[in-house]
MIDOSE-1310 file (N, C-alpha, C; in nm, 2 decimals, decimal comma, always signed):
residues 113
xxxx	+18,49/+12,22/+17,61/+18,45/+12,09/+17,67/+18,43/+11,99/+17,55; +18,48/+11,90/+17,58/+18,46/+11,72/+17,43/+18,32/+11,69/+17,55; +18,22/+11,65/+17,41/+18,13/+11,61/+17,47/+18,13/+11,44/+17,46; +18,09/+11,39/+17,59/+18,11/+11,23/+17,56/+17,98/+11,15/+17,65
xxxx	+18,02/+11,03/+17,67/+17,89/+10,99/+17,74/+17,87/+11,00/+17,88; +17,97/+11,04/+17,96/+17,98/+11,11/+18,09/+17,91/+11,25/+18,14; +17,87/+11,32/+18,03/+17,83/+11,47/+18,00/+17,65/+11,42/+18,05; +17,59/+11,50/+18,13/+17,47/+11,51/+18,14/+17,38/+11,60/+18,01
xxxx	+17,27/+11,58/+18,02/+17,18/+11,69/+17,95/+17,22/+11,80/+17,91; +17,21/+11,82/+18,06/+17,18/+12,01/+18,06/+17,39/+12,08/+17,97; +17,48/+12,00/+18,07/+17,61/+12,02/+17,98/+17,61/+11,99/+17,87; +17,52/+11,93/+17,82/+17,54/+11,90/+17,62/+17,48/+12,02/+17,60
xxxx	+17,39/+12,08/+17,64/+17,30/+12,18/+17,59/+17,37/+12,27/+17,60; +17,45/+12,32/+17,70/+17,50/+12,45/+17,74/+17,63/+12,45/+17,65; +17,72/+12,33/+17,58/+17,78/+12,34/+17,51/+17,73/+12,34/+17,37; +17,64/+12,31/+17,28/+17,60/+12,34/+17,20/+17,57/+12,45/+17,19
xxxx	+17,49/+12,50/+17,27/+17,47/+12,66/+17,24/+17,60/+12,76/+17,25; +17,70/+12,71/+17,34/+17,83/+12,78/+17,35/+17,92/+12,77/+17,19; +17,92/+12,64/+17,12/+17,96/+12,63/+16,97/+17,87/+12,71/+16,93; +17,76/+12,69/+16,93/+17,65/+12,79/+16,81/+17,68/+12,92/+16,81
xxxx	+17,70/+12,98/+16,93/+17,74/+13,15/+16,98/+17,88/+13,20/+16,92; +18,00/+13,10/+16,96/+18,13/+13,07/+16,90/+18,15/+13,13/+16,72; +18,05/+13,01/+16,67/+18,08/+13,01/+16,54/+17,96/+13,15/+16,49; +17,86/+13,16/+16,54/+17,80/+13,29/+16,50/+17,86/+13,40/+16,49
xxxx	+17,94/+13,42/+16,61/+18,02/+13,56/+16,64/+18,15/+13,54/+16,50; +18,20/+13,44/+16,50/+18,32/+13,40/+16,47/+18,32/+13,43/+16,28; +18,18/+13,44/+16,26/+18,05/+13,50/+16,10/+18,02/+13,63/+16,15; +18,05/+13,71/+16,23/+18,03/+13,81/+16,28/+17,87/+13,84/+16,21
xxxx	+17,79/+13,73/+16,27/+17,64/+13,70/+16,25/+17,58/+13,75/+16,40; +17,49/+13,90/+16,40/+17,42/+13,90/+16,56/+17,30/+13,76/+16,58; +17,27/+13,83/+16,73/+17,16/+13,70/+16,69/+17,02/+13,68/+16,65; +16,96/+13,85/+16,66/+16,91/+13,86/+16,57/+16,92/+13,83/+16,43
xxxx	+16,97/+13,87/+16,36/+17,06/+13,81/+16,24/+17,01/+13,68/+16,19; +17,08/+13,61/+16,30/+17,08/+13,39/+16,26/+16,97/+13,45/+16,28; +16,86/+13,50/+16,41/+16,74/+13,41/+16,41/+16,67/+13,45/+16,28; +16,69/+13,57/+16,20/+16,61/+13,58/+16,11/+16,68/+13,48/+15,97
xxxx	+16,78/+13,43/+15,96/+16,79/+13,36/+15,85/+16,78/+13,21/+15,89; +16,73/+13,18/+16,01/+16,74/+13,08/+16,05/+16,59/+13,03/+16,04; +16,51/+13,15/+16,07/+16,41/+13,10/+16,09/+16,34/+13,10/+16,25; +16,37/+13,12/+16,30/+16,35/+13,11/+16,45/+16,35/+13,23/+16,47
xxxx	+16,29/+13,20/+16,61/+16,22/+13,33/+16,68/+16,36/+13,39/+16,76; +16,37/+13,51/+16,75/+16,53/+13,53/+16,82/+16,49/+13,49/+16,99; +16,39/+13,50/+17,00/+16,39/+13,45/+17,20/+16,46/+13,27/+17,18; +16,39/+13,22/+17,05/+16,46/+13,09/+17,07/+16,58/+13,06/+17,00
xxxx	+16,64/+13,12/+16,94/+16,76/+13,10/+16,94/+16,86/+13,22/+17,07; +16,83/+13,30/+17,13/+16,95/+13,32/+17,24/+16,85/+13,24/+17,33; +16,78/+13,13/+17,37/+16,76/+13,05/+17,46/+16,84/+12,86/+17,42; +16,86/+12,87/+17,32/+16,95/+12,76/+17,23/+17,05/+12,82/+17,28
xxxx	+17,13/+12,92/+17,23/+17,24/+12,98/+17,30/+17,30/+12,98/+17,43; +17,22/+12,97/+17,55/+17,18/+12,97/+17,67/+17,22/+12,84/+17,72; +17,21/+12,78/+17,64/+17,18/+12,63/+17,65/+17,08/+12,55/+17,72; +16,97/+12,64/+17,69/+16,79/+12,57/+17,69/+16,75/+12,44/+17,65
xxxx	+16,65/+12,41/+17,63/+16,62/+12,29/+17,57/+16,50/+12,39/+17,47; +16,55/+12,31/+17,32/+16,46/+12,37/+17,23/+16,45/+12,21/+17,16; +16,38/+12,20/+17,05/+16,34/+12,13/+16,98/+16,39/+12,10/+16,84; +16,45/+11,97/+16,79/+16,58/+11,95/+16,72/+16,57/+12,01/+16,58
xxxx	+16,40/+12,06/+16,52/+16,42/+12,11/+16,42/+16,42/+12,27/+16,42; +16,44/+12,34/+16,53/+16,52/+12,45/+16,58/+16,67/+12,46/+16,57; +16,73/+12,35/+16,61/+16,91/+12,32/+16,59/+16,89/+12,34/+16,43; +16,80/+12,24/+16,37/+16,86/+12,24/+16,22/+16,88/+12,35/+16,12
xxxx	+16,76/+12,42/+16,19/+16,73/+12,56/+16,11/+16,86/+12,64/+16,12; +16,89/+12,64/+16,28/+17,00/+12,75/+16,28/+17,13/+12,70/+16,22; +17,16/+12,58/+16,23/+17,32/+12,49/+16,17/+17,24/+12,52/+16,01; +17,17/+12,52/+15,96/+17,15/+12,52/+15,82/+17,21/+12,68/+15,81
xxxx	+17,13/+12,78/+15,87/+17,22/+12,92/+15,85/+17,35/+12,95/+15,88; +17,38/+12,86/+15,92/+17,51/+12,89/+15,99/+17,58/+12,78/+15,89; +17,54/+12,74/+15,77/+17,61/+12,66/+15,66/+17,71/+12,53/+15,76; +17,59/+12,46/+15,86/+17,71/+12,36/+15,91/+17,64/+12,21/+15,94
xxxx	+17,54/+12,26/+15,84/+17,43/+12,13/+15,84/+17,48/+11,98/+15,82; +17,63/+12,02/+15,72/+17,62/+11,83/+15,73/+17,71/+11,80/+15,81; +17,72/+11,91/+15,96/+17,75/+11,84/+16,03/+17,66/+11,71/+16,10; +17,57/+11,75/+16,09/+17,45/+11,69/+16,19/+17,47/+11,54/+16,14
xxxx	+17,53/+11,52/+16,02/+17,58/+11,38/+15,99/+17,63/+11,24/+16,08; +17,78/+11,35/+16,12/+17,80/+11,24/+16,25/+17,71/+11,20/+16,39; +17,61/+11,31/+16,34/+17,52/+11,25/+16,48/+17,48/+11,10/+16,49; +17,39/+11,09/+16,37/+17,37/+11,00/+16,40/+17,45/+10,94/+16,24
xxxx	+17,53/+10,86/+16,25/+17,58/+10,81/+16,11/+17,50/+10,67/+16,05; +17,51/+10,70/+15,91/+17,48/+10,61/+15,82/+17,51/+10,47/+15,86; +17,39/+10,37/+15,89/+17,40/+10,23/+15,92/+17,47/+10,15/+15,78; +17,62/+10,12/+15,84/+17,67/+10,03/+15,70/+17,63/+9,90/+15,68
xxxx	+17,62/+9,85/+15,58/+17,57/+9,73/+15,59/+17,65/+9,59/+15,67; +17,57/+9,51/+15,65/+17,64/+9,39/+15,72/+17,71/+9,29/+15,64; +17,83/+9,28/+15,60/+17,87/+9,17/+15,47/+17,88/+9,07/+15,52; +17,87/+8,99/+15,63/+17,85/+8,89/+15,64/+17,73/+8,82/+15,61
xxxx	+17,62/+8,88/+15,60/+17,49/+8,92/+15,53/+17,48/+8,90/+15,36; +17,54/+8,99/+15,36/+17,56/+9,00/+15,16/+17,61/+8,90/+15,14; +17,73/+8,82/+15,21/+17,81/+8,69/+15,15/+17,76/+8,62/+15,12; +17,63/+8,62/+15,27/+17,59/+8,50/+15,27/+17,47/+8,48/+15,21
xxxx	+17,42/+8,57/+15,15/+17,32/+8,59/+15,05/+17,17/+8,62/+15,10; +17,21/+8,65/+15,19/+17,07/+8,69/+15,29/+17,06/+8,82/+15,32; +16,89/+8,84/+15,32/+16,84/+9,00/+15,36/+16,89/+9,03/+15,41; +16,90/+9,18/+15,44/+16,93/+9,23/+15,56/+16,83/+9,28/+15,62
xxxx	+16,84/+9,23/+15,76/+16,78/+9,29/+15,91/+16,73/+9,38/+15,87; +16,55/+9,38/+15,89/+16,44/+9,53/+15,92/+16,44/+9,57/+16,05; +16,42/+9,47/+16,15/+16,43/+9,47/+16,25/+16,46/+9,37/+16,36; +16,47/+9,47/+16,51/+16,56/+9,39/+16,64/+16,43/+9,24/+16,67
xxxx	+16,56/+9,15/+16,72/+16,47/+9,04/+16,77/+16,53/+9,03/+16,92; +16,45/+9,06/+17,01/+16,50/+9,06/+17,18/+16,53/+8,94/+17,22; +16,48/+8,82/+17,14/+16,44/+8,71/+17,17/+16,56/+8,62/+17,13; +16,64/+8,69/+17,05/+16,74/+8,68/+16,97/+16,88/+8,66/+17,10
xxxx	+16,95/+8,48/+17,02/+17,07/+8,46/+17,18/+17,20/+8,59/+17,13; +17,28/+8,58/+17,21/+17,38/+8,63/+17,14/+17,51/+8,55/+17,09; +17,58/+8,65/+17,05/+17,72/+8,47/+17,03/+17,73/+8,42/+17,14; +17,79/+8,33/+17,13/+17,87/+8,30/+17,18/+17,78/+8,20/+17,32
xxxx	+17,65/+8,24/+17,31/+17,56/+8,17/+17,44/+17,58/+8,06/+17,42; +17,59/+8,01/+17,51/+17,53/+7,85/+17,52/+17,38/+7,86/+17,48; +17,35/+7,72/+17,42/+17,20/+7,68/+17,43/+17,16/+7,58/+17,50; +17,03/+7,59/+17,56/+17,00/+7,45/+17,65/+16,84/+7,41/+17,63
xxxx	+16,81/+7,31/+17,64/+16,72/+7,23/+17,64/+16,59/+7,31/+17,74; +16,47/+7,36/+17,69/+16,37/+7,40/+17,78/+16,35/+7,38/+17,95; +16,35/+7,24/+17,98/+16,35/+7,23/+18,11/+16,48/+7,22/+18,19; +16,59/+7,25/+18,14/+16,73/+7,30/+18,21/+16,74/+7,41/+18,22
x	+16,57/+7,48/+18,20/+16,61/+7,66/+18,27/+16,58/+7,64/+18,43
């Protein structure tokens, strides 16, 4: 299964754990095994496997034994900068402003709301 933004919870989970079991076997790693080089309690790693809900620095331990840590990269990827920013010789953004229009809005005059 491609996981996408259509996929519920519990389906991301049950496929993660389905890759994790995949690539373990595939190391012909039991699971006792990962859970001891992983670090994890073997109940929580065949409940990761299961596709449970465990806690993300559980995933890491086990993708670290399982040498597939930089995947975890694309999770969340590296914010690139903004060069319209650099051009223009200005900071870059610490943080969101809600308050903030977007393009392209019209602006109007206070009591024309």
């Amino acid at each position: 299964m491609r996981i996408n933004a259509n996929a519920n919870s519990a389906a991301i989970l049950i496929e993660l754990g389905q890759r994790i079991k995949h690539n373990r076997i595939a190391m012909n790693i039991t699971q006792a095994e990962l859970a001891e080089r992983s670090g994890v309690s073997p109940s929580t790693e065949i409940r990761i496997e299961n596709g449970e809900d465990s806690k993300m620095s559980n995933y890491i331990c086990i993708l670290r034994a399982l040498n597939m840590l930089e995947n975890i990269d694309a999770l969340i990827p590296e914010v690139q900068p903004d060069f319209k920013f650099l051009y223009e010789n200005r900071p870059l953004r610490k943080r969101a402003n809600p308050g903030r229009k977007k393009a392209g809005a019209s602006w109007t005059w206070g009591e024309d709301k």
